[in-house]
C-alpha positions as a printed Julia matrix, in Angstrom:
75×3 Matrix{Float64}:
 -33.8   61.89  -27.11
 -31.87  58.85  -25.48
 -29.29  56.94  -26.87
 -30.45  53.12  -27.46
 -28.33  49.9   -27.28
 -28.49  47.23  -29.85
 -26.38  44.06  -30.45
 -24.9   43.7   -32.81
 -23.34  40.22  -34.71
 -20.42  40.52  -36.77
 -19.33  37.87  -38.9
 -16.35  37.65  -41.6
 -17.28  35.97  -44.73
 -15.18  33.79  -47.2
 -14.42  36.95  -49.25
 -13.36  39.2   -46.25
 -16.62  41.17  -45.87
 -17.67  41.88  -42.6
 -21.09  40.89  -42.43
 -23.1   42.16  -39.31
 -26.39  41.78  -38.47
 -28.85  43.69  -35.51
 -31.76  40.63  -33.9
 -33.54  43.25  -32.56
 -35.05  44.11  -35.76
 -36.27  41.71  -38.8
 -33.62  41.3   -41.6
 -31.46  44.14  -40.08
 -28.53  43.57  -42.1
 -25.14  45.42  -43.64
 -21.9   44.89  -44.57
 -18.32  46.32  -44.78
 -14.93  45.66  -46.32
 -13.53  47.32  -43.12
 -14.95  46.62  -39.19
 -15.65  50.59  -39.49
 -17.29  50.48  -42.34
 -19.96  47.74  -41.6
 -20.86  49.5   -38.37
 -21.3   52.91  -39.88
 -23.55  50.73  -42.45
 -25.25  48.91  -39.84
 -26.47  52.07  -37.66
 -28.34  53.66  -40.74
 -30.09  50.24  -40.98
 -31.27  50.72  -37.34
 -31.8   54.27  -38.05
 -34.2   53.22  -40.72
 -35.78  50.71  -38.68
 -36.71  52.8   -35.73
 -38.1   55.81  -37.77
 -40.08  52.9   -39.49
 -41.19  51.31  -36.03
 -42.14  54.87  -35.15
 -44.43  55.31  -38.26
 -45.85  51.79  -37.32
 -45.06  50.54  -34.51
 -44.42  46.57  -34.22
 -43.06  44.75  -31.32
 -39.39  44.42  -31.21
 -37.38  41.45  -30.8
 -35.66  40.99  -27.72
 -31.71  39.44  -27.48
 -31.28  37.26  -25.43
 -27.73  36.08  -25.53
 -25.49  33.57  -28.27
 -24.76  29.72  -27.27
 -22.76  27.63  -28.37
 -23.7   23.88  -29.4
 -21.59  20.86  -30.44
 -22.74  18.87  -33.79
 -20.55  16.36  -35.17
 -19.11  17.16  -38.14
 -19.3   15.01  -41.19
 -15.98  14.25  -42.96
């Protein structure tokens, strides 16, 4: 079997949680209290979804890159 490549998003919420998140697969989500721990948590999650996708298959999302855009903020 080949290794695959995913992105991955990591975020850091209010608490400290690292919150990461794969947009290759619907509501492919984990989290961490350490950057170690969410993507150990997050690779079972795509685990799961690809042995799911291989019991029925469904077309994948594909990344295409993050942008940035400007909104004015409201004080």
């Amino acid at each position: 079997m080949n290794n695959q490549h995913f992105p991955v998003i990591v975020e850091l919420d209010e608490n400290g949680v690292f919150i990461v998140s794969c947009p290759s697969f619907p509501a492919c989500h984990s989290f961490g209290a350490t950057l170690d721990e969410a993507m150990k948590n997050i690779r079972e999650v795509i685990e799961m979804c690809l042995e799911e996708q291989a019991e029925e298959p469904y077309s994948r999302n594909i990344f295409v890159g993050v942008r940035d855009i400007e909104v004015a903020a409201h004080a």
